[in-house]
N, C-alpha and C positions, 0 to 999 in steps of 0.2 A: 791324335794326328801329330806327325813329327814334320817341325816347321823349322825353316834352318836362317828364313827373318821375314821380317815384317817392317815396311819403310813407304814414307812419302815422298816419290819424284816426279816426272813427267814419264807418261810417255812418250819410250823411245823407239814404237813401230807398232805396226797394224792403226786398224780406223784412225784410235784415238791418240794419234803421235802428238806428243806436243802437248796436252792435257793431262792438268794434277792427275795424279791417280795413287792409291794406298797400294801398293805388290804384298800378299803375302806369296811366299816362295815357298814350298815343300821338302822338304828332304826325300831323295832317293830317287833314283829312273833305273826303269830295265834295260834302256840303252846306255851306248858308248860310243858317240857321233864323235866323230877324226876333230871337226871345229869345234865344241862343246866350249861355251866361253865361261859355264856355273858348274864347272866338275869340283866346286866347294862343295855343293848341296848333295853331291852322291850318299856321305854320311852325317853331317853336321847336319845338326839339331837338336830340339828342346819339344817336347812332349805339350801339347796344348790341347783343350777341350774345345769345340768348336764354339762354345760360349768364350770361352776364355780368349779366340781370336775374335773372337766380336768386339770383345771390351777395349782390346789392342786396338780396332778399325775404327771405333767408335771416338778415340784419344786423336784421330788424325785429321777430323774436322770435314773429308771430303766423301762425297758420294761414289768415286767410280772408283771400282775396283776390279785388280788385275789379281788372277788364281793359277800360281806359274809352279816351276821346280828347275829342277828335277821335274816329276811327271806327277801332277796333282791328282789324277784320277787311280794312283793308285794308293789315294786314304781311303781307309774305307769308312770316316766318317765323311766323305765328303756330299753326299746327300742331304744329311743332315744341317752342315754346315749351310748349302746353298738355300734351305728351307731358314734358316733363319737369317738368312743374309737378303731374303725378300724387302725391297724397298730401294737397297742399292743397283747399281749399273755394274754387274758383274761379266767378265770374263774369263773362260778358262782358258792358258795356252795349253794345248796336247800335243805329245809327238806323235800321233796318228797310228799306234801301236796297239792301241785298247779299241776294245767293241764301245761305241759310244750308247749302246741299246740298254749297254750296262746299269747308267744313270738312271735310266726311262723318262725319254725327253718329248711327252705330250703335256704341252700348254708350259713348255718350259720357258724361263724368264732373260735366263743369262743366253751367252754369245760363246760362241766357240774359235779360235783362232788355232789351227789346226796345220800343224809343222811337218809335212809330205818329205820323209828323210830320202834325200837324192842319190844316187851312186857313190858320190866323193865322203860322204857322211860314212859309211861302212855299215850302215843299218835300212838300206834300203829295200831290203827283203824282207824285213822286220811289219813292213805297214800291212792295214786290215785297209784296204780300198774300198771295200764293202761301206766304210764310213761314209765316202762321199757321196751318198745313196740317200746316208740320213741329214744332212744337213740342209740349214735352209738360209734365206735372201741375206738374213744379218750374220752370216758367218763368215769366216773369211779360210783362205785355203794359202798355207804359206809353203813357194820352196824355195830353200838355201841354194844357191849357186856359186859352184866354185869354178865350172869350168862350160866348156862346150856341150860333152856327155852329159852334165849335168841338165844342160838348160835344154838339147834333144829331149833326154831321158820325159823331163817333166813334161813336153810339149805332148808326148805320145800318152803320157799321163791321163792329162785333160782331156784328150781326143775321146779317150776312152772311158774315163769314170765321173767327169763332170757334171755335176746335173744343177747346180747352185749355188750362191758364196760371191765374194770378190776373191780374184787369183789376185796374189802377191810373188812378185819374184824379186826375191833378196839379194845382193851379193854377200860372200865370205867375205867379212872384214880383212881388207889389205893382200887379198889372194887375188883377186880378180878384175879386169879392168873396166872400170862401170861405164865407160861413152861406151867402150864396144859393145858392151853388156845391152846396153840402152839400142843400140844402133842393129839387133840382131832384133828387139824384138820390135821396132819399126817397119824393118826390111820383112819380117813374118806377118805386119798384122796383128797382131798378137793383141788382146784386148785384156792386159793386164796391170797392175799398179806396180810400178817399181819403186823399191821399199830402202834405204840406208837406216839403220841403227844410230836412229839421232844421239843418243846418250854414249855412243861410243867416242864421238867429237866434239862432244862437251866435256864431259868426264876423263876421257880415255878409253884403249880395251880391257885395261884391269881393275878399273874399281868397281867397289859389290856397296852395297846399299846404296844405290841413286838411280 
């Protein structure tokens, strides 16, 4: 598995914002999203056994852990990995581009937080929708919003392929104007959690391990 780091910070979005959490981060994704804020991880990295990420996770002292990238599910130990990671609170982020059947996710353990690439992203053609078919109560379903088409697009989304999850609707850091953001999806009804990138205002948009 090519891992491009491995670090202890908080969560900064989905469920568990604001909670310790160990992130190993992956090297590589088959996309090229317009906002991509880790186009470090497209090549950087270091070769590890998924034993050998253990003993890294195990030096960090906490139980929840986040399985991010670049696009983790395209290690192909990463089955293995999650068989030995039984006991933690794991998460995978996905960009919603892979078959999730792939895993084989009966009497699975981990949580899926799943990144519905929008219009403005340039890979919104790219998603298998099929996935949100498999997902269930503890998963979460995230879209990036950068503009109006965006936050349409997604609306017609869920009308269409929702079956479970909590929706999350994100703003693009610094792109978009989030009372409006908030006030569109009041005026719709809209039964979703709106999400900012806490470690972007703590840290800034460019720092990498936190």
């Amino acid at each position: 598995m090519k891992v491009n780091e491995i670090f202890l910070s908080i969560q900064g979005e989905s469920f568990s914002s604001g909670f310790p959490t160990i992130f190993v981060r992956f090297t590589g994704c088959n996309l090229r999203c317009s906002y991509c804020d880790t186009t470090y991880s497209y090549n950087e990295g270091i070769e590890m056994s998924p034993e050998e990420i253990l003993e890294e996770i195990k030096k960090l002292h906490y139980n929840r852990v986040c399985l991010t990238g670049g696009e983790p599910l395209l290690q192909k130990d990463i089955k293995k990995l999650l068989k030995i990671l039984d006991g933690f609170t794991v998460t995978i982020e996905t960009n919603g581009s892979i078959k999730l059947n792939s895993l084989g996710l009966s009497n699975r353990k981990h949580s899926f937080v799943m990144d519905i690439k929008t219009p403005s992203s340039g890979c919104s053609e790219e998603m298998v929708l099929e996935n949100l078919e498999l997902l269930e109560e503890q998963d979460e379903i995230k879209f990036v919003i950068g503009d109006r088409t965006d936050y349409e697009w997604s609306k017609n989304i869920i009308s269409r392929y929702y079956k479970k999850g909590t929706i999350t609707f994100s703003p693009v850091y610094n792109k978009i104007n989030c009372s409006e953001m908030v006030k569109w999806i009041l005026d719709d009804r809209l039964n979703v959690r709106f999400q900012l990138q806490l470690h972007k205002f703590i840290w800034g948009p460019d720092a990498t391990g936190v």
